[in-house]
Backbone as a chain_set.jsonl record, in Angstrom:
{"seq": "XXXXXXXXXXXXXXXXXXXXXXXXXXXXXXXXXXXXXXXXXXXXXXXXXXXXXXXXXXXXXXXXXXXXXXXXXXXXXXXXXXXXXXXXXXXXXXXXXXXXXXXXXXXXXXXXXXXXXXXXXXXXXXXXXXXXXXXXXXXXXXXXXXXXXXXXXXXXXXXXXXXXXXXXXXXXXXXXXXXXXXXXXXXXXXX", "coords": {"N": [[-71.988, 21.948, 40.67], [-70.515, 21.648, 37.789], [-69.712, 23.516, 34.935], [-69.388, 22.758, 32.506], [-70.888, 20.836, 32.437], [-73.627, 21.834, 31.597], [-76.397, 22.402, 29.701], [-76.387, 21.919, 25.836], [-77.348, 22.802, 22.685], [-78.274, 20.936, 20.043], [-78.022, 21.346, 16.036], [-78.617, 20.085, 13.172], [-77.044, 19.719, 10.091], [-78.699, 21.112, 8.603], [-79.914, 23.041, 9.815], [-81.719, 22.14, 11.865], [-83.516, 21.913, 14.849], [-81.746, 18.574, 16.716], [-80.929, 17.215, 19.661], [-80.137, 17.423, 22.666], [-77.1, 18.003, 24.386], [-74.061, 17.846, 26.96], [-71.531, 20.539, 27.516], [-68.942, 19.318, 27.786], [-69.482, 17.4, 26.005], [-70.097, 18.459, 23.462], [-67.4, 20.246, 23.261], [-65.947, 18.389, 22.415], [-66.832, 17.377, 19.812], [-66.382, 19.631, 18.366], [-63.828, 19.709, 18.341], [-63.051, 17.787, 17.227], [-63.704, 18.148, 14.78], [-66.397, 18.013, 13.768], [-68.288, 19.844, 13.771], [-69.79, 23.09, 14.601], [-69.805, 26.021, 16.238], [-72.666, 27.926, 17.171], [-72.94, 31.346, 17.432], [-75.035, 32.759, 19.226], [-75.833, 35.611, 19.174], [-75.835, 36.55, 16.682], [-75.655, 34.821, 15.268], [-73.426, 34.074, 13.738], [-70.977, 30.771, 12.531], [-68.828, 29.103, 14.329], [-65.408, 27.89, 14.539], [-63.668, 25.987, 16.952], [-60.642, 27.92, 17.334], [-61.317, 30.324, 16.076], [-63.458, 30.92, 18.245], [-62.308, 30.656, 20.411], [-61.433, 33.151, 20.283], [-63.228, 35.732, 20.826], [-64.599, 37.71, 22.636], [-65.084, 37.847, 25.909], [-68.403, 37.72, 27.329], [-70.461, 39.863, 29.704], [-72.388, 38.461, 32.1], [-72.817, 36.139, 31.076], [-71.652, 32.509, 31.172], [-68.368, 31.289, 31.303], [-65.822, 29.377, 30.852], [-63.06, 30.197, 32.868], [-59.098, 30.864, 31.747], [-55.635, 30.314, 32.379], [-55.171, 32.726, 30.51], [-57.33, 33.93, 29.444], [-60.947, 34.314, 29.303], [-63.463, 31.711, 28.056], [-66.358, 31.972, 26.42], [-68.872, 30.031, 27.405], [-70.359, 27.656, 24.993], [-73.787, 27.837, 23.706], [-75.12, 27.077, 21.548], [-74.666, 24.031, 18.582], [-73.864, 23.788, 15.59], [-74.194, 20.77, 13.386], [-71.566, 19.289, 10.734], [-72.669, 17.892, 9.474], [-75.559, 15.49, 8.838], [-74.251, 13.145, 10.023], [-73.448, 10.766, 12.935], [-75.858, 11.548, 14.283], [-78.181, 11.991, 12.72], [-81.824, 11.944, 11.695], [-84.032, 11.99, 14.349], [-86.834, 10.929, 15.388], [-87.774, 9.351, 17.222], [-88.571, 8.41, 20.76], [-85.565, 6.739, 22.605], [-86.73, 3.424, 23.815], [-86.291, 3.237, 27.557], [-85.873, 2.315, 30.93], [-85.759, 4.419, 32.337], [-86.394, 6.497, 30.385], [-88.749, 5.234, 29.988], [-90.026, 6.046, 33.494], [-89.351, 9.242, 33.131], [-91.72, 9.242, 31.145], [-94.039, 8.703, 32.467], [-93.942, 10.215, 34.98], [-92.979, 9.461, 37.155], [-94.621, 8.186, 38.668], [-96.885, 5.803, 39.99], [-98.676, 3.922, 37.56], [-100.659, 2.699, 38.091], [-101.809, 2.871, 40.771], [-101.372, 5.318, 41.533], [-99.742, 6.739, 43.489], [-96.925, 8.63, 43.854], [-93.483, 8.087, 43.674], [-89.78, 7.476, 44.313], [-87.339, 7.265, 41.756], [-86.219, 4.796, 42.642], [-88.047, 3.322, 43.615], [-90.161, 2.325, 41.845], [-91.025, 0.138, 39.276], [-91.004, -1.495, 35.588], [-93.702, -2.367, 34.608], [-95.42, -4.599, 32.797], [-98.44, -4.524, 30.47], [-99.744, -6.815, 29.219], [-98.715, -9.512, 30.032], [-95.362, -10.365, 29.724], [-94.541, -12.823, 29.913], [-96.751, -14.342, 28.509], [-96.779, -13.254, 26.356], [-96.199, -11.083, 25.616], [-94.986, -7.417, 24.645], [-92.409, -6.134, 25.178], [-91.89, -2.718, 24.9], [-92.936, 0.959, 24.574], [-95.792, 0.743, 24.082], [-96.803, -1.173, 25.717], [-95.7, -0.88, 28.457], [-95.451, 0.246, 31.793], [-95.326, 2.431, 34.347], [-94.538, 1.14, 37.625], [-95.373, 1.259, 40.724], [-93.899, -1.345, 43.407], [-95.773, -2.523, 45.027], [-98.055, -2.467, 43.416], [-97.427, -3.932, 41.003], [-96.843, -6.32, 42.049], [-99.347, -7.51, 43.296], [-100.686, -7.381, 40.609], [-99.489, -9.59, 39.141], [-99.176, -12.087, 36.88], [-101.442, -11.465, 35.212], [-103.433, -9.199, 33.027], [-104.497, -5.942, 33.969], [-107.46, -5.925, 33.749], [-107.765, -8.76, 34.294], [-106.887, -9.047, 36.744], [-108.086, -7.21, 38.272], [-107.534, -4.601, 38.262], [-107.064, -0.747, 37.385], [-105.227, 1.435, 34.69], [-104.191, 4.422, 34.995], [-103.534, 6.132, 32.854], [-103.323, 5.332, 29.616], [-100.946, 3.596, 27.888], [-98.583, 5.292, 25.875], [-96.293, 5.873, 23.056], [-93.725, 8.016, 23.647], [-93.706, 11.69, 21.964], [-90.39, 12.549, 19.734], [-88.381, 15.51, 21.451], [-86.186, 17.927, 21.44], [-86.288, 19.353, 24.356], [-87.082, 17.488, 25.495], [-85.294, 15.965, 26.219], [-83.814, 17.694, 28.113], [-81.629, 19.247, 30.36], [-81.709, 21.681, 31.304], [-83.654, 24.709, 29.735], [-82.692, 27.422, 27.581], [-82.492, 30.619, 26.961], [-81.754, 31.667, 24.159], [-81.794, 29.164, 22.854], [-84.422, 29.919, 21.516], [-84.904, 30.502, 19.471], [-84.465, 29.062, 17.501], [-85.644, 26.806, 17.902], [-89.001, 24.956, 17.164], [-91.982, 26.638, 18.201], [-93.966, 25.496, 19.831], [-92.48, 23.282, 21.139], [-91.609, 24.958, 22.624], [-93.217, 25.679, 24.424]], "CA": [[-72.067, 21.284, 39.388], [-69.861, 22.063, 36.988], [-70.429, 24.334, 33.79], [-69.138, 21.151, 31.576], [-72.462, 19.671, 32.308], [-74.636, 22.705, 31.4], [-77.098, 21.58, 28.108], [-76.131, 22.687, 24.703], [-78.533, 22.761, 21.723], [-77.276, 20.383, 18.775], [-78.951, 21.383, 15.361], [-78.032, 19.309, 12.076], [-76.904, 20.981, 8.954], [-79.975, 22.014, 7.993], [-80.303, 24.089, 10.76], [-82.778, 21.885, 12.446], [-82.89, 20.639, 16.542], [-81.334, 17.718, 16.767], [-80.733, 17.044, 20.96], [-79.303, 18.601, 23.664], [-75.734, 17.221, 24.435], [-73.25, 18.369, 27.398], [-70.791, 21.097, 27.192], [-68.045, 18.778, 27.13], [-69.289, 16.795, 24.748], [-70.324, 19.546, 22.832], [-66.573, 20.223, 22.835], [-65.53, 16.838, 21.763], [-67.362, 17.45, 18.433], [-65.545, 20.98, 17.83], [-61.989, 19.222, 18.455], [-62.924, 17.062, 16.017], [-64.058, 19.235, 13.778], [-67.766, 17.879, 13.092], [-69.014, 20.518, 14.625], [-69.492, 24.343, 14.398], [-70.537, 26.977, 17.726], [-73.734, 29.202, 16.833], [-72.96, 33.064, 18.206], [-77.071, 33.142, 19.454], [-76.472, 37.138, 19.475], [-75.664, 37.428, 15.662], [-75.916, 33.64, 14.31], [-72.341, 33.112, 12.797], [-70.463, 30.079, 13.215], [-67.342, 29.501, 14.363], [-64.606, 26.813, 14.682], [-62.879, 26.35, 18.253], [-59.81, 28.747, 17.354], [-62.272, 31.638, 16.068], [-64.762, 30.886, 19.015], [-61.997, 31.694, 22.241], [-60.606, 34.806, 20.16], [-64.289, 36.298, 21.1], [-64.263, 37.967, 23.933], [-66.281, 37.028, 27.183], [-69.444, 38.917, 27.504], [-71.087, 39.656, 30.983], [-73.352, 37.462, 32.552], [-72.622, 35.12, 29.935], [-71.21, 31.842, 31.512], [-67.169, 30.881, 30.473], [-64.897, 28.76, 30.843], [-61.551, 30.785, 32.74], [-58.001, 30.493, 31.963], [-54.758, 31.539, 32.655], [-55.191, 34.156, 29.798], [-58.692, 34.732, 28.749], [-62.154, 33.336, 29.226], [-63.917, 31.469, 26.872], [-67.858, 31.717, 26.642], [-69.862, 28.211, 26.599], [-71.393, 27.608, 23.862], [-74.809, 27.111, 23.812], [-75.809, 25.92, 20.534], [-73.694, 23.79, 17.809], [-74.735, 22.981, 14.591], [-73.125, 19.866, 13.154], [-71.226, 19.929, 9.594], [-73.305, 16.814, 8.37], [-76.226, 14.732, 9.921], [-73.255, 12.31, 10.577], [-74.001, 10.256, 13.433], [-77.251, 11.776, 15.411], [-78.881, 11.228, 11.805], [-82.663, 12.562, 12.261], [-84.247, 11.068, 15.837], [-88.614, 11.092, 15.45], [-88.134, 8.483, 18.254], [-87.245, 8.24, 21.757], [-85.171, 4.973, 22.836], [-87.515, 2.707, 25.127], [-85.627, 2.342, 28.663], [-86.704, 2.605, 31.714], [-85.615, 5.975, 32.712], [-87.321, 6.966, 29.869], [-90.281, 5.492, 30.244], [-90.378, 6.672, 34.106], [-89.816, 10.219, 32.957], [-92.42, 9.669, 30.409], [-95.021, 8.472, 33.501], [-94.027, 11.35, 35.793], [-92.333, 8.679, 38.347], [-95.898, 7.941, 39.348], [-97.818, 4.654, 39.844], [-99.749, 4.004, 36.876], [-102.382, 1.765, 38.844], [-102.605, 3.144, 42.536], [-101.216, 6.886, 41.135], [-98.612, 7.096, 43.976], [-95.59, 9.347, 43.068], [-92.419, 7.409, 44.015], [-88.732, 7.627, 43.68], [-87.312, 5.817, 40.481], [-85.373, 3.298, 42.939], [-89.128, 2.35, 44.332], [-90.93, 2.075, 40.605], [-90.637, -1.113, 38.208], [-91.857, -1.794, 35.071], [-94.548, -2.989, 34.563], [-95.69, -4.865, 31.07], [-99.944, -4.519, 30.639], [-99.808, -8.203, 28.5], [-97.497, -10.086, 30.525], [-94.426, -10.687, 28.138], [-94.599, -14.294, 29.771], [-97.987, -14.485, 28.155], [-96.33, -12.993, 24.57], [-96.334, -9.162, 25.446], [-93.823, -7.26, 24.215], [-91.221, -4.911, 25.738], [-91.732, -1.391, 24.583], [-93.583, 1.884, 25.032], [-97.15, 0.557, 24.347], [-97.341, -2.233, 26.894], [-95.111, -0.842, 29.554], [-96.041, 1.433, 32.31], [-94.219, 2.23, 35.253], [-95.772, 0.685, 38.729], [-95.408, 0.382, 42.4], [-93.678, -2.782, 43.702], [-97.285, -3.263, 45.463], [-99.028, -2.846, 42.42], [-96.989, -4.908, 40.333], [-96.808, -7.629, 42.708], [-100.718, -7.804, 43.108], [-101.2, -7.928, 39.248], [-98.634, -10.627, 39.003], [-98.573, -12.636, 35.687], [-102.269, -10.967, 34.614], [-103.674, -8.327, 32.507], [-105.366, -5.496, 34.586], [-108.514, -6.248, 33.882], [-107.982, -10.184, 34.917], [-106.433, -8.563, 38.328], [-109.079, -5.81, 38.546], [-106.993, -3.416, 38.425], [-107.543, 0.028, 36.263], [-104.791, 2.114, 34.542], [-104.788, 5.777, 34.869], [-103.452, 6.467, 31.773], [-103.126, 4.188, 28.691], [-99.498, 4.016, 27.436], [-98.338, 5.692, 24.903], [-94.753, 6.269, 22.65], [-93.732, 9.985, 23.49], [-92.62, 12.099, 20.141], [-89.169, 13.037, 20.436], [-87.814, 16.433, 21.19], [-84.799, 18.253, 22.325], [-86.561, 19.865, 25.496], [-87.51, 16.183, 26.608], [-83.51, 15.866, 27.44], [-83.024, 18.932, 28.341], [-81.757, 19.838, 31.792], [-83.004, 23.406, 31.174], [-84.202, 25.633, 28.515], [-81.396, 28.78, 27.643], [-83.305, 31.785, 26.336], [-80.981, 31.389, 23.295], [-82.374, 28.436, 22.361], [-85.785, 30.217, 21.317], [-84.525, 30.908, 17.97], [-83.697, 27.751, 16.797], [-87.148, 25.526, 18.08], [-90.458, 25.88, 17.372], [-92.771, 27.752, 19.455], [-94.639, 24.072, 20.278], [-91.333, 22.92, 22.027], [-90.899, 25.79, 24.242], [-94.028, 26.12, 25.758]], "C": [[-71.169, 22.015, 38.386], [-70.203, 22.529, 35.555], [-70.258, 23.495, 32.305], [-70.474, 20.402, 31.257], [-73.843, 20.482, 31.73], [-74.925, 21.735, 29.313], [-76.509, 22.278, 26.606], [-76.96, 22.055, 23.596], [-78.073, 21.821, 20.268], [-78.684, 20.51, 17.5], [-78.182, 20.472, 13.982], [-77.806, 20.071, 11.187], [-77.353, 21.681, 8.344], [-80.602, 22.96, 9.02], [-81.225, 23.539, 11.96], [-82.435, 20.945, 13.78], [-82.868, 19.152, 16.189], [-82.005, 16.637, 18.505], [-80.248, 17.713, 21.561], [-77.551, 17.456, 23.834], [-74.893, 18.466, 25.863], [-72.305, 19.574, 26.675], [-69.294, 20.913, 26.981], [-67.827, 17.761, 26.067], [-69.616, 17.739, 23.208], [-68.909, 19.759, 21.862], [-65.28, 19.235, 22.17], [-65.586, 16.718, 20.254], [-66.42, 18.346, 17.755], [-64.398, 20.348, 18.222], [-62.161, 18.139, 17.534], [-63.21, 17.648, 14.845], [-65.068, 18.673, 13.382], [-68.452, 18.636, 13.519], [-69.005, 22.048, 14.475], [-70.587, 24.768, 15.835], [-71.271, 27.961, 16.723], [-73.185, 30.149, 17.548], [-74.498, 32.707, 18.067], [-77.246, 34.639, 19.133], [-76.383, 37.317, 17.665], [-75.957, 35.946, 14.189], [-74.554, 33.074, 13.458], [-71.985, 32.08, 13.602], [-68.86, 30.2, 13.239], [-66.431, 27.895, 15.356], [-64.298, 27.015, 16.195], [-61.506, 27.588, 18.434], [-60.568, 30.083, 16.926], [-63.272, 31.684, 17.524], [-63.613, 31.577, 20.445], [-60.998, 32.898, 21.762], [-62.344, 35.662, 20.884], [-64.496, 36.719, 22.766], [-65.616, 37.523, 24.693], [-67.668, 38.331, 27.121], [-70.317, 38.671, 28.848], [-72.721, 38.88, 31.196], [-73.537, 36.296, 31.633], [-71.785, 33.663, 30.645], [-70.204, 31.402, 30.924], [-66.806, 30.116, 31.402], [-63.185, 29.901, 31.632], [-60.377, 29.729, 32.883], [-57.369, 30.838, 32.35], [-54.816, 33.035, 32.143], [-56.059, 34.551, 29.612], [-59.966, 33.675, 29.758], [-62.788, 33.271, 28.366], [-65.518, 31.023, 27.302], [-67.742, 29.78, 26.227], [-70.808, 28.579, 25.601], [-72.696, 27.102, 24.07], [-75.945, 26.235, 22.764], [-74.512, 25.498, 19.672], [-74.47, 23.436, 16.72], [-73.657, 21.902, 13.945], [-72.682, 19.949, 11.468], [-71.896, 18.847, 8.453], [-74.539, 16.133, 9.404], [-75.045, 14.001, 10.486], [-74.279, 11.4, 11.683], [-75.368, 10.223, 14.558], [-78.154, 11.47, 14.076], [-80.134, 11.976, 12.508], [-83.41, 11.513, 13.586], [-85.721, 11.746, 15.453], [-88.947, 10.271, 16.538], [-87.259, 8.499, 19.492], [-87.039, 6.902, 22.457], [-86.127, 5.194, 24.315], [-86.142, 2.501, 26.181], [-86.425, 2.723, 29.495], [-86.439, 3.7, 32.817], [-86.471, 6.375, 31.984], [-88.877, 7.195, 29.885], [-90.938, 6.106, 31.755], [-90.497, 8.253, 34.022], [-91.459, 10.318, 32.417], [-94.129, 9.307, 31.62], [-95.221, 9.34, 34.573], [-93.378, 10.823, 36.921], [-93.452, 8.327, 39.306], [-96.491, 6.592, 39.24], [-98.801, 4.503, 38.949], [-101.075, 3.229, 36.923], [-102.742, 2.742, 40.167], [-102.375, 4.991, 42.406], [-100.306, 7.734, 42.35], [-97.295, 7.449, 43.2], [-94.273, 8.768, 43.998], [-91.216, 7.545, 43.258], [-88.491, 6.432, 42.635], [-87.101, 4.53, 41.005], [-86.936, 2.384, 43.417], [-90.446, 1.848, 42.887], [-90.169, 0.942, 39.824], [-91.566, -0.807, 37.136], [-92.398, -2.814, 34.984], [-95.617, -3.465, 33.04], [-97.51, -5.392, 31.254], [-100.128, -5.701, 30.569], [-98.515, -7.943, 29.378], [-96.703, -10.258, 29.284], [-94.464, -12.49, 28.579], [-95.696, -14.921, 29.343], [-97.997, -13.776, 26.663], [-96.396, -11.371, 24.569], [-95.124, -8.697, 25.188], [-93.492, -5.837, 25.065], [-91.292, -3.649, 24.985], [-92.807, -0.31, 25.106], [-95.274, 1.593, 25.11], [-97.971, -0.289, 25.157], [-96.565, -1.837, 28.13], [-95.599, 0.369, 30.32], [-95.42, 1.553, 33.826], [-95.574, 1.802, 36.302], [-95.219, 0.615, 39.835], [-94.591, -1.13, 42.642], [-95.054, -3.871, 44.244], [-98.064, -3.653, 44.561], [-98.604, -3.882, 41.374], [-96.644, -6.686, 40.913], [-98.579, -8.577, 42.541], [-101.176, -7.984, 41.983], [-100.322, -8.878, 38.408], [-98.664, -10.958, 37.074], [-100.28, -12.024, 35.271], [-102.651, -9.759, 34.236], [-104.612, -7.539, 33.522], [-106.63, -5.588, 34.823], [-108.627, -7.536, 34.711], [-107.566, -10.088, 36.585], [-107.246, -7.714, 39.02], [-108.449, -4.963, 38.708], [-107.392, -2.355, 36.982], [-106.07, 1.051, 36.206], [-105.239, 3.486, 34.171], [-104.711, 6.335, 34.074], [-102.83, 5.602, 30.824], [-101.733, 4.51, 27.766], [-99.251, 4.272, 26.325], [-96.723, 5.733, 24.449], [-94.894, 7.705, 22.548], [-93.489, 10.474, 22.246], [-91.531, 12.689, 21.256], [-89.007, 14.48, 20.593], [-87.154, 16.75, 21.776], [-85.46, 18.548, 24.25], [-86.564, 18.373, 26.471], [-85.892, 15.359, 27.15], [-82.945, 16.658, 27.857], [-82.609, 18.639, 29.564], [-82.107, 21.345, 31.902], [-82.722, 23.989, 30.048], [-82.965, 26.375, 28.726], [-82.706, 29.04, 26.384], [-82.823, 31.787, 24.717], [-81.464, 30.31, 22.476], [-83.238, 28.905, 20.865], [-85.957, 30.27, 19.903], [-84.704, 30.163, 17.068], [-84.872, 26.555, 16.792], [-88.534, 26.366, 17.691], [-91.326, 26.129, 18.405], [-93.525, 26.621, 20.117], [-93.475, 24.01, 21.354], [-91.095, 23.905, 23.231], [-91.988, 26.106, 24.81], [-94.545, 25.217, 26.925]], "O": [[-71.329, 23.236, 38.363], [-71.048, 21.847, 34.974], [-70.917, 23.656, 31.278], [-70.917, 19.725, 30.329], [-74.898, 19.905, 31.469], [-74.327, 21.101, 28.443], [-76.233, 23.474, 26.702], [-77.222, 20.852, 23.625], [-77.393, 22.457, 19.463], [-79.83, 20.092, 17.665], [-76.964, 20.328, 14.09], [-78.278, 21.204, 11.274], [-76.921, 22.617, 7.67], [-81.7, 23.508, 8.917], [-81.496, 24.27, 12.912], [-81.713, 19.963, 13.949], [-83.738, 18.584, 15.529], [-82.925, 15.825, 18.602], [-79.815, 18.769, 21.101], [-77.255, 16.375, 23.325], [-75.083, 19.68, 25.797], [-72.272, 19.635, 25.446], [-68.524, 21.677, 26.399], [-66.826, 17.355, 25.477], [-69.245, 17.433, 22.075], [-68.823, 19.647, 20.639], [-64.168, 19.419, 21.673], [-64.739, 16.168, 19.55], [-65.753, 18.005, 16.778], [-63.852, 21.339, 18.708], [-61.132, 17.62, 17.102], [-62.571, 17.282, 13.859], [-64.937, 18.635, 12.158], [-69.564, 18.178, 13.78], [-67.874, 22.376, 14.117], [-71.591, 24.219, 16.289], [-70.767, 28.594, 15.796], [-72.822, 29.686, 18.629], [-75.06, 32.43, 17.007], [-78.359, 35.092, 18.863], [-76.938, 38.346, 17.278], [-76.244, 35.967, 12.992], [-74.508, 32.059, 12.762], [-72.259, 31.997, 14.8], [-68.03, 30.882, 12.637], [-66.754, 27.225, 16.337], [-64.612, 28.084, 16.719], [-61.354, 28.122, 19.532], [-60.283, 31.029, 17.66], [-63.824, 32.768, 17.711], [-63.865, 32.52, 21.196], [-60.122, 33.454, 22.425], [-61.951, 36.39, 21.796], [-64.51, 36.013, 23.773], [-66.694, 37.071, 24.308], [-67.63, 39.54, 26.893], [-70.808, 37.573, 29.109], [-73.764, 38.866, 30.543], [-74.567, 35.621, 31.637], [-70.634, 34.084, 30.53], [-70.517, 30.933, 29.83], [-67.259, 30.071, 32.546], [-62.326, 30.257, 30.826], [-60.288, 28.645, 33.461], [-57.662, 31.846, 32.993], [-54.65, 34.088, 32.758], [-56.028, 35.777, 29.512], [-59.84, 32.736, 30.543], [-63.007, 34.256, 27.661], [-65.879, 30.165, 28.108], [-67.177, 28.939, 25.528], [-71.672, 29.443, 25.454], [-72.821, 25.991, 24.584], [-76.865, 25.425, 22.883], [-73.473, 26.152, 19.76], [-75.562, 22.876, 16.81], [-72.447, 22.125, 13.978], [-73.423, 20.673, 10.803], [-71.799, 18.829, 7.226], [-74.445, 16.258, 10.625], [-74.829, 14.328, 11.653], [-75.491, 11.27, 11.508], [-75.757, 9.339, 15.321], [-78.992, 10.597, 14.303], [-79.951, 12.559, 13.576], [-83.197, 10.301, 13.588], [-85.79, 12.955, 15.236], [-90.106, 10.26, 16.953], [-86.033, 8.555, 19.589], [-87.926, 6.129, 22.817], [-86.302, 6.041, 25.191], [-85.16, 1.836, 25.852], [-87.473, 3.319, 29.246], [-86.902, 3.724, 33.957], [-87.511, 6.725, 32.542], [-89.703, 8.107, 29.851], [-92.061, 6.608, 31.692], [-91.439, 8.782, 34.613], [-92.298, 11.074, 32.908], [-95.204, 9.817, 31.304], [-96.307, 9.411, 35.147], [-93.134, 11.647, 37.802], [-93.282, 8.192, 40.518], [-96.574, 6.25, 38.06], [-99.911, 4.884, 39.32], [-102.067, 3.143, 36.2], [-103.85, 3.221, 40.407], [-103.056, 5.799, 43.038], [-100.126, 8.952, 42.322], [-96.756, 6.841, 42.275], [-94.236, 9.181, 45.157], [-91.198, 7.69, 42.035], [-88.988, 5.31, 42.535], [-87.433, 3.466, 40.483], [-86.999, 1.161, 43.542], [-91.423, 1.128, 43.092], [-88.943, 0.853, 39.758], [-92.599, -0.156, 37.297], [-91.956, -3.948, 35.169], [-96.369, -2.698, 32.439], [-97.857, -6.347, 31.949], [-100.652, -6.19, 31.57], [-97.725, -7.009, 29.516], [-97.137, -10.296, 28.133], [-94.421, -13.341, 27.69], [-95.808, -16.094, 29.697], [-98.993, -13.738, 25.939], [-96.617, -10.644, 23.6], [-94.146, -9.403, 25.433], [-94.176, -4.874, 25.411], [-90.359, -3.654, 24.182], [-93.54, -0.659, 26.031], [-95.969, 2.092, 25.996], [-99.188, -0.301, 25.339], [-96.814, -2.613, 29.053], [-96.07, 1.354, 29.752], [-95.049, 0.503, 34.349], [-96.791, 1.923, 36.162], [-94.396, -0.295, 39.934], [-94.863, -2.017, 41.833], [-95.326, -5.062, 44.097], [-98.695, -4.71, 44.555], [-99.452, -4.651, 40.921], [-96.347, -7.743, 40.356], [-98.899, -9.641, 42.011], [-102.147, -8.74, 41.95], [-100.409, -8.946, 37.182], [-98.245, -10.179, 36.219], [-100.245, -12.695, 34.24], [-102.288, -8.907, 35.047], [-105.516, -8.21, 34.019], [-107.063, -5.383, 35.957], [-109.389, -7.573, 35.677], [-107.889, -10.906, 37.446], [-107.135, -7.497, 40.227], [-108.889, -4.254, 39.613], [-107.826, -2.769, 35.907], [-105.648, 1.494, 37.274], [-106.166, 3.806, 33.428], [-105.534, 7.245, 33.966], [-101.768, 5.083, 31.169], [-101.573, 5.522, 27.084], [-99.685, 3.466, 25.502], [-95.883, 5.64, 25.344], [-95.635, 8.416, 21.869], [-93.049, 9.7, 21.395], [-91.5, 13.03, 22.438], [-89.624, 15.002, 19.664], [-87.068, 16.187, 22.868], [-84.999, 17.91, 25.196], [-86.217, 18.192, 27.638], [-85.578, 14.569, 28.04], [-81.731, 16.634, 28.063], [-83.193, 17.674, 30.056], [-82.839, 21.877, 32.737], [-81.677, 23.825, 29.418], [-82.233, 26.187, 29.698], [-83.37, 28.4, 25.569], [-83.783, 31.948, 23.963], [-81.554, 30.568, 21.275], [-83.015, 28.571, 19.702], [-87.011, 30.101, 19.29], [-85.062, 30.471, 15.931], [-84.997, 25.656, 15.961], [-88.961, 27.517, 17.781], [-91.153, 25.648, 19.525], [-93.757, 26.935, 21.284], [-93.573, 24.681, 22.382], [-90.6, 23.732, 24.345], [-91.895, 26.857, 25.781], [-95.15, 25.718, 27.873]]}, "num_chains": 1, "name": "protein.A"}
């Protein structure tokens, strides 16, 4: 996997987590200049031409070139909300909502890959239910077949846990925590 793809911490101008974002999109931002690299060891920031005068530091993950290596950055803060703007919500899809189910059957409580889970809407939507986090729940092809166009109860069926909208936070896109982070979230988020 390539070190391009490693997570980086995006905080808004007020200092505060944003999302996580790639390390090449990360650097997308800083070549545009909406963007500034946190130093985690000391807290300044620093443009892309101040950031690969800094030398590499061991066990620290870079970028090499012909001439130098340039650390990854692991946090950025941006120079305005601009376009991440504050996020209290996370978009309904249905990745999402299978993360937010565990990739588990929310009737029979079998754990299945995403390609073998559907959603599944409590109120049929062909019966006026609506598409989002509080009627959807991921399901089985079995189980969603067997509770066809009716509400669990009218199918006898029982959900194991009653659906909810997650709150947002960076960790919930993470691909992994960096110790570095720790600084920057509150102590809720990282445990």
């Amino acid at each position: 996997m390539s070190v391009l793809n490693d997570p980086v911490l995006v905080l808004n101008n007020g200092w505060n987590p944003l999302k996580t974002m790639t390390v090449r999109e990360a650097f997308k931002d800083l070549f545009a200049g909406t963007a500034k690299i946190i130093d985690p060891m000391d807290c300044t920031t620093h443009d892309f031409e101040s950031w690969i005068l800094l030398p590499a530091v061991d066990g620290h993950p870079c970028i090499k070139t012909y001439m130098s290596a340039i650390r990854l950055p692991e946090v950025i803060v941006l120079d305005s909300d601009g376009r991440f703007g504050r996020r209290d919500k996370i978009a309904f899809s249905r990745r999402n909502l299978l993360k937010r189910d565990g990739n588990v059957c929310q009737y029979c409580g079998r754990s299945a890959g995403k390609e073998k889970l559907t959603i599944d809407h409590v109120y049929p939507k062909s019966r006026g239910g609506k598409n989002g986090w509080l009627n959807s729940v991921a399901a089985c092809w079995t189980c969603n077949s067997a509770k066809k166009n009716k509400t669990p109860e009218e199918a006898g069926m029982k959900l194991l846990n009653k659906p909810y909208e997650p709150k947002w936070s960076p960790v919930f896109r993470a691909n992994g925590f960096k110790p570095s982070w720790s600084q920057f979230l509150p102590e809720k988020l990282m445990a």
